[in-house]
Wavefront OBJ file of the C-alpha trace (Angstrom):
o trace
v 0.000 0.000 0.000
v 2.212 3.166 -1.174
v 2.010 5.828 1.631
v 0.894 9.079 1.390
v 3.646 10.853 0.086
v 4.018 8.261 -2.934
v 0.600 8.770 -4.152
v 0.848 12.538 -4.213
v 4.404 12.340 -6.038
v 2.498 9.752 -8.520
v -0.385 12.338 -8.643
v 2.357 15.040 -9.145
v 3.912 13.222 -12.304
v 7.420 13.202 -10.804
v 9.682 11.877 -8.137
v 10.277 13.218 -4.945
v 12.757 12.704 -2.303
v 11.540 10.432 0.954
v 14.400 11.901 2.986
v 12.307 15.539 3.167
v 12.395 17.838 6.588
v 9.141 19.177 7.465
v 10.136 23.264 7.560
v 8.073 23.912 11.153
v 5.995 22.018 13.245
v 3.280 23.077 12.977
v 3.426 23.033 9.248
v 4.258 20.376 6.562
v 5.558 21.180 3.349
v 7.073 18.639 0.801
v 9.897 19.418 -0.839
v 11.769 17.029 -3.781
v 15.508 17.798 -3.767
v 16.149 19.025 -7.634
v 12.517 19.878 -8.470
v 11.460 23.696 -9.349
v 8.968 25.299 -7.747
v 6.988 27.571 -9.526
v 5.632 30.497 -9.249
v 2.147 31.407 -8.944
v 2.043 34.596 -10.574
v 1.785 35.542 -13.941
v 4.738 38.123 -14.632
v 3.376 38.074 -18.427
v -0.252 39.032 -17.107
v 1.323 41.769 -14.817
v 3.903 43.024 -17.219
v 1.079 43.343 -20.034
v -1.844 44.859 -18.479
v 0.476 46.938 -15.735
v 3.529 48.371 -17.212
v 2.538 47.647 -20.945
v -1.157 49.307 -20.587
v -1.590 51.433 -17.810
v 0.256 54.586 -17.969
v 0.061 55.290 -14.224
v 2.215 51.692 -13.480
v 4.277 52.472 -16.374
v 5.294 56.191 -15.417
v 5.759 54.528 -11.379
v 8.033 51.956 -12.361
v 10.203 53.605 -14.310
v 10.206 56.503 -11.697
v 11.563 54.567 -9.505
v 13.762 52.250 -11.520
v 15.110 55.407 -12.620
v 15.541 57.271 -9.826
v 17.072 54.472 -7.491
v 19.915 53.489 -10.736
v 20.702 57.143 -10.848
v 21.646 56.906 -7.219
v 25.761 55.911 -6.858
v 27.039 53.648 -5.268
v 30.473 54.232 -3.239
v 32.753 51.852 -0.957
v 33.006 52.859 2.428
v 36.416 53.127 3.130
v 37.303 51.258 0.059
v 39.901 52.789 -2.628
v 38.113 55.103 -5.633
v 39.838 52.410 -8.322
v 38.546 49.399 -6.388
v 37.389 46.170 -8.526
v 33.684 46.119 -7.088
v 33.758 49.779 -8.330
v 35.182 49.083 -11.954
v 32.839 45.868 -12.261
v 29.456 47.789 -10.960
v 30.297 50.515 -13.562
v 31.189 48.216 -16.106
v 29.208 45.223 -15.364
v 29.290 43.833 -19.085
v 29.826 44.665 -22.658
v 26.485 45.506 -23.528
v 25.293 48.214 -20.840
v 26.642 50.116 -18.139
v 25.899 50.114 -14.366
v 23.008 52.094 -14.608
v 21.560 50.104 -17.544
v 21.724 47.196 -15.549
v 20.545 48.806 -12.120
v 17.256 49.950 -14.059
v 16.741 46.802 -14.995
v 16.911 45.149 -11.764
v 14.556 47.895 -10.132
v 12.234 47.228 -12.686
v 12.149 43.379 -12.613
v 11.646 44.094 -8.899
v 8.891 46.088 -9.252
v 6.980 44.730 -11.740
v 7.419 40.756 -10.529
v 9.000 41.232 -6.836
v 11.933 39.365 -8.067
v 15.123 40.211 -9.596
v 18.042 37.823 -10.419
v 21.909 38.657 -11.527
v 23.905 36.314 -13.099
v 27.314 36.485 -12.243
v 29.964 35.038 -15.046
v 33.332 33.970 -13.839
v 35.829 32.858 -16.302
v 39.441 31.507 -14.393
v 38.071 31.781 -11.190
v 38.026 35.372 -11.780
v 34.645 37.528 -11.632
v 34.246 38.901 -14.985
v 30.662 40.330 -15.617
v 27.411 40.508 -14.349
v 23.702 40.444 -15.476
v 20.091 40.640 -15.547
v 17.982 37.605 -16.088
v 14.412 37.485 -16.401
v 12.037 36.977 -13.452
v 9.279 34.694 -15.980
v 11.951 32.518 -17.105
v 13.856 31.814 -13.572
v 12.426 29.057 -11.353
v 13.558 28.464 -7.650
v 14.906 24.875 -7.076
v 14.735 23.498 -2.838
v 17.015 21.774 -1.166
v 15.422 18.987 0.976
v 15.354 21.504 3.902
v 13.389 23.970 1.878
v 16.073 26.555 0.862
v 17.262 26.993 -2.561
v 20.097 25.207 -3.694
v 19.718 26.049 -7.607
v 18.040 27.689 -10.278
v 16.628 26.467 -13.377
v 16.770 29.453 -15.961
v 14.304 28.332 -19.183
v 15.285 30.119 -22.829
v 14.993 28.918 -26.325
v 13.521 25.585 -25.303
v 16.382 25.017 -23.190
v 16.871 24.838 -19.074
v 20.330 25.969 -17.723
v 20.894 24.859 -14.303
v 22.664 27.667 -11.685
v 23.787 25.633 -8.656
v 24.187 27.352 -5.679
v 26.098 25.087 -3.746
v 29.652 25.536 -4.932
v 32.864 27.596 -3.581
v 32.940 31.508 -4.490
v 30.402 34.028 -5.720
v 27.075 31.894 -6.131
v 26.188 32.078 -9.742
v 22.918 33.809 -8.886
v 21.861 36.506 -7.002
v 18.158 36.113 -5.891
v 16.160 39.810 -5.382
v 12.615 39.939 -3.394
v 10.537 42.235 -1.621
v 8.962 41.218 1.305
v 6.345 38.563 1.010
v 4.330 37.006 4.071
v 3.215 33.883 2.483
v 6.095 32.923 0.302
v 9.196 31.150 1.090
v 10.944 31.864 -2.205
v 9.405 34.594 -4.700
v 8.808 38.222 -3.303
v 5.476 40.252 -3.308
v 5.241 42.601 -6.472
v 3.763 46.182 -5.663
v 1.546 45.581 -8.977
v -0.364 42.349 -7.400
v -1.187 44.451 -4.058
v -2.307 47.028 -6.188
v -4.299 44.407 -8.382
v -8.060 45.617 -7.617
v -6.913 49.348 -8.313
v -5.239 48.344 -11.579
v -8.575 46.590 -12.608
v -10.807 49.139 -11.750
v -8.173 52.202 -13.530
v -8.113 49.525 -17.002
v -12.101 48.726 -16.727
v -13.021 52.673 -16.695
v -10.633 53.198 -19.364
v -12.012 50.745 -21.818
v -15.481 51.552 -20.499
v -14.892 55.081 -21.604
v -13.323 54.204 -25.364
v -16.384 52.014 -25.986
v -18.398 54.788 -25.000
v -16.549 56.858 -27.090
v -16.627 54.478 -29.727
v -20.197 54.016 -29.845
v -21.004 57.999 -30.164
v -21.095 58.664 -26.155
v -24.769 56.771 -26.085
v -25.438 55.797 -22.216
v -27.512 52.321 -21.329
v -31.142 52.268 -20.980
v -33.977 49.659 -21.068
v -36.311 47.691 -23.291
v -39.573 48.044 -23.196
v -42.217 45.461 -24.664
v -44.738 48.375 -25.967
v -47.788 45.845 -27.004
v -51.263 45.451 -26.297
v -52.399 45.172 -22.469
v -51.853 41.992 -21.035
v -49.328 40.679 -24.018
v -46.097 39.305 -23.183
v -42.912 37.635 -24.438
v -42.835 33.994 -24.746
v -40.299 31.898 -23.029
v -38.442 31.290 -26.412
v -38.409 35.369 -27.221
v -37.594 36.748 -23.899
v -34.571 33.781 -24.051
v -33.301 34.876 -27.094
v -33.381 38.539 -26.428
v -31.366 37.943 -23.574
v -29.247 36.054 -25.074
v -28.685 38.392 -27.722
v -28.102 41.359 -24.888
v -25.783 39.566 -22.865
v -23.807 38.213 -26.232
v -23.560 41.838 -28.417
v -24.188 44.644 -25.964
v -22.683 43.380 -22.371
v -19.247 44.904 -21.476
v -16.912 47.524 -21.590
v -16.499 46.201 -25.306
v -19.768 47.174 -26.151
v -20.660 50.218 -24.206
v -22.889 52.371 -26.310
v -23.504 49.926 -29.596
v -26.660 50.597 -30.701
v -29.657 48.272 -30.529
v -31.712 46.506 -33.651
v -35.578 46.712 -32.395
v -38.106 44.808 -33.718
v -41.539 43.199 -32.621
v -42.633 45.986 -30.298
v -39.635 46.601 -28.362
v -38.657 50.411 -27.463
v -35.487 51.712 -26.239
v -36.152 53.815 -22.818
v -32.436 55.627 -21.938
v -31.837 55.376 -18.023
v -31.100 57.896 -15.801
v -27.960 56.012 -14.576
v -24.897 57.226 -16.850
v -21.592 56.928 -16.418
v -21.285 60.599 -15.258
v -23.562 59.509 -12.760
v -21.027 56.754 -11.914
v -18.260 59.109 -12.133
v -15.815 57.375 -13.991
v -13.330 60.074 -13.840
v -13.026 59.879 -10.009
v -13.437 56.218 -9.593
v -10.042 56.192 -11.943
v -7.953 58.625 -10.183
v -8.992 57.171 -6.641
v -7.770 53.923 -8.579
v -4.345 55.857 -9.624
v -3.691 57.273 -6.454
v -4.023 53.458 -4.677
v -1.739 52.582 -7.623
v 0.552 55.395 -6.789
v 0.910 53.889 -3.091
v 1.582 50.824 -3.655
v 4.751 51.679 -5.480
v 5.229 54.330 -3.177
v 5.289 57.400 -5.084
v 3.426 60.273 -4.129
v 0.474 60.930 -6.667
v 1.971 64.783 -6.873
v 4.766 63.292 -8.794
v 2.491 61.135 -11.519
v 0.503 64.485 -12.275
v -2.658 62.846 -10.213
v -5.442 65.577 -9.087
v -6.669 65.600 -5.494
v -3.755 65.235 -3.482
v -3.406 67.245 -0.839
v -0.625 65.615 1.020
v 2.325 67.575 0.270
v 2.308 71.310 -0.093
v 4.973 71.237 -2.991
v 6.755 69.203 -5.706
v 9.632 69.657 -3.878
v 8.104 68.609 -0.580
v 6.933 65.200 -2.394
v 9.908 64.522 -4.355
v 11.967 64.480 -0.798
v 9.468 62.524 0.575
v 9.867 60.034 -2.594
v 13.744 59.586 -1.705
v 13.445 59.184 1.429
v 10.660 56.616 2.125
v 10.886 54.401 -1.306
v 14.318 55.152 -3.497
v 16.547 55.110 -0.058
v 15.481 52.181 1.342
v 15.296 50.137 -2.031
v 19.101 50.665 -3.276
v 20.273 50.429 0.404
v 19.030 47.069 0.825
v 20.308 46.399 -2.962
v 23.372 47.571 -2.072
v 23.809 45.198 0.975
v 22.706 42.115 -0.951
v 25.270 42.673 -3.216
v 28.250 43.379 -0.856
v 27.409 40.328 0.837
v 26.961 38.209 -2.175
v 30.343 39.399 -3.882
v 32.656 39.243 -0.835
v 34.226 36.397 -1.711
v 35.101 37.846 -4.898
v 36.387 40.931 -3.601
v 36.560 40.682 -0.076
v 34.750 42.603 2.725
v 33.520 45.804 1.346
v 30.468 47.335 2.326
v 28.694 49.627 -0.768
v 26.140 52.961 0.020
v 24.248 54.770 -2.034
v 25.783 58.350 -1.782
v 23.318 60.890 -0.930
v 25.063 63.428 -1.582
v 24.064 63.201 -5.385
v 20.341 63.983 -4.576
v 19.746 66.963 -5.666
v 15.930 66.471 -4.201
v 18.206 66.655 -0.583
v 19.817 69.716 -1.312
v 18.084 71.923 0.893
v 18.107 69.096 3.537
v 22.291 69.384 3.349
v 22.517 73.536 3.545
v 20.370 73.214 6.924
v 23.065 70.980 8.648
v 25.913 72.536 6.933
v 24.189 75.953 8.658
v 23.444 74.191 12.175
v 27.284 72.561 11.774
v 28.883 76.240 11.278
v 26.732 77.897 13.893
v 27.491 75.268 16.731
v 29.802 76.811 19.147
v 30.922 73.942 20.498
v 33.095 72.758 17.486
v 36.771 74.266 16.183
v 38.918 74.141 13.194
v 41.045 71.466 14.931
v 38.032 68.953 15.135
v 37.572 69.753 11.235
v 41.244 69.218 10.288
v 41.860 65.947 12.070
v 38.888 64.567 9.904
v 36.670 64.222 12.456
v 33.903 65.317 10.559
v 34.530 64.041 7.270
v 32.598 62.399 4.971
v 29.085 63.351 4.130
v 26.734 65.544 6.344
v 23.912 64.044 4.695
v 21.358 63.317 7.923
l 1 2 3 4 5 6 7 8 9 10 11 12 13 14 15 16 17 18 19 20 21 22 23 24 25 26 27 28 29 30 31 32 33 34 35 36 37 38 39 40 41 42 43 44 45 46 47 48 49 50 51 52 53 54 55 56 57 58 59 60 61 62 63 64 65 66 67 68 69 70 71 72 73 74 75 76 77 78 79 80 81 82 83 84 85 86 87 88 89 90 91 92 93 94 95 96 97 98 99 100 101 102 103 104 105 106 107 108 109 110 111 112 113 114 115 116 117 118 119 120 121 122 123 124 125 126 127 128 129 130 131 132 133 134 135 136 137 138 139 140 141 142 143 144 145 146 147 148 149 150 151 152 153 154 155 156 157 158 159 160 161 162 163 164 165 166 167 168 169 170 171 172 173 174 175 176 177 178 179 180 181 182 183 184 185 186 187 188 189 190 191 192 193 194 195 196 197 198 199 200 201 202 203 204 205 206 207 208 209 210 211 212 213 214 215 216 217 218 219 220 221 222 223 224 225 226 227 228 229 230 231 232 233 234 235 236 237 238 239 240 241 242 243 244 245 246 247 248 249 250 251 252 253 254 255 256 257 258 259 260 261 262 263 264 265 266 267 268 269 270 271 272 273 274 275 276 277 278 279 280 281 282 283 284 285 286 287 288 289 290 291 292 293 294 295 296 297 298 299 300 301 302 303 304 305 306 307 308 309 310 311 312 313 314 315 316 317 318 319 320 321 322 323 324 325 326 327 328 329 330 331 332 333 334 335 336 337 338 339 340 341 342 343 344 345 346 347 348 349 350 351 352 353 354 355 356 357 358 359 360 361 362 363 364 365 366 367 368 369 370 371 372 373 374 375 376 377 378 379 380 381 382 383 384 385 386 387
């Protein structure tokens, strides 16, 4: 009699590993050492109708894919003509550093995952790149954790193995997910229901457009007293309603009346609906999911910062920061063994959006009594004043 885990690996269609560690106890998960797990999202469904369609995720992600690869990053206390530094700024033949940074912000916005490839040749690290989130599939250990990847292209699967000496062949991006051991939460899937609702009044209004601005209504079975529709007639008229006049597709299309029936236009229109504020309530919860303030996409009715200037700060501070700080850890921490310990930040200095932040503390710095030259020529104070 095959036991429990045999009949769900036959049910499965492939062969998994008996010697499997339940991750928690109060939890049981089965893992089959070399088998991909994949992901339950559809980065092709959230690429197309999100970054491809809506102009409100398109202009978000590639504010902030823009704004965070614009953002240097430095060695702390490393030399200016350090190897990390001439690799990150030359990470490959084909694009520069900020090229490739763009591209892993985006990937990480738009899927929650973002993977670099790193390509050694004699033991020596020799470029780097991006790799597609829809293509890369997360491969578990018996303990759960990954110990490859299986990267799919051209009908082929090339097989990353983690487990090796060195700089791991892959470096795995996510943003936080609470239900997911391996693939991170995109901003575009919290914001799913907004993104719906922004692409559904948006078509809604085209077809309306389309079909000469004409609002819905009703039919009415003008006959004699007492007449109705037979079973047969009042099926195939609502078949034919549901079929050719249902739908943001055919908003508007005009009716063919016959037998009696008359067209009675509602009062219920979509100003009455109010389309236009249904979609910008829709693009400012798009706006926060990717955290950028609504003042920045152009979106009317926000009130919550007094200026561009207040909202771009607010921008760097709360989303771009954060996002290449914790990029800039992973990768110190996944090249080290490459390069040694070296710890990269993002330096702030270059934001001009901080600018006015930096002239207050320089101000405060000069007009506290307390300090002297001496303090500023042993170095004391060196380095960025950035708070």
């Amino acid at each position: 009699m095959p036991n429990l885990l045999t009949r769900l690996t036959r049910a499965a269609g492939a062969v998994l590993s008996t010697k499997a560690a339940p991750l928690s106890a109060t939890r049981v998960a089965f893992y089959g050492e070399g088998r991909a797990v994949w992901t339950p999202r559809d980065y092709g469904g959230l690429a197309r109708e999100g970054f491809q369609r809506n102009a409100v995720v398109h202009r978000a992600v590639r504010l902030v894919a823009e704004a965070a690869a614009a953002l240097p990053l430095g060695l702390i206390d490393g030399a200016p003509a350090h190897p990390l530094t001439a690799l990150l700024a030359r990470p490959n033949p084909r694009e520069g550093g900020a090229r490739l940074l763009e591209s892993l912000y985006g990937h990480l916005m738009v899927s929650g995952n973002a993977y670099l490839e790193a390509v050694t040749l004699d033991r020596t690290l020799r470029e780097l790149h991006t790799l597609r989130p829809d293509r890369m599939r997360v491969v578990p250990g018996p303990d759960g954790w990954p110990i490859a990847y299986d990267y799919n292209v051209g009908g082929r699967t090339l097989r990353y193995d983690q487990t090796g000496e060195g700089v791991s062949p892959i470096l795995h991006l996510t943003l936080f997910h609470p239900t997911d051991d391996h693939y991170g939460l995109s901003p575009m899937e919290a914001a799913a229901v907004a993104l719906d609702i922004h692409n559904a009044a948006g078509a809604w209004n085209k077809a309306l457009l389309d079909n000469a601005a004409r609002p819905s209504g009703a039919l009415v079975y003008a006959t004699p007293a007492g007449a109705t529709l037979s079973e047969t007639q009042f099926t195939r008229l609502k078949g034919e309603l549901e079929a050719n006049y249902q739908g943001a597709g055919n908003a508007g299309r005009p009716l063919l009346l016959e037998g009696g029936l008359d067209w009675k236009p509602l009062s219920l229109s979509p100003k009455d609906m109010d389309f236009v504020e249904a979609k910008n309530g829709a693009a400012r919860e798009i706006a926060l999911a990717f955290g950028v303030p609504p003042l920045l996409l152009g979106l009317p009715g926000d009130a919550t910062h007094a200026n561009y200037a207040e909202a771009n700060r607010a921008f760097y501070r709360q989303t771009v920061i954060p996002l290449v700080r914790r990029t800039a850890e992973s990768l110190s921490q996944w090249l080290e063994p490459a390069f040694g310990p070296a710890r990269l930040e993002p330096d702030l200095d270059a934001i001009e959006a901080l600018a006015p932040e930096r002239e207050s503390l320089w101000r405060r710095v000069q007009g506290a009594d307390f300090l002297s030259v001496v303090l500023w020529s042993r170095g004391v104070f060196s380095g960025s004043l950035t708070p």
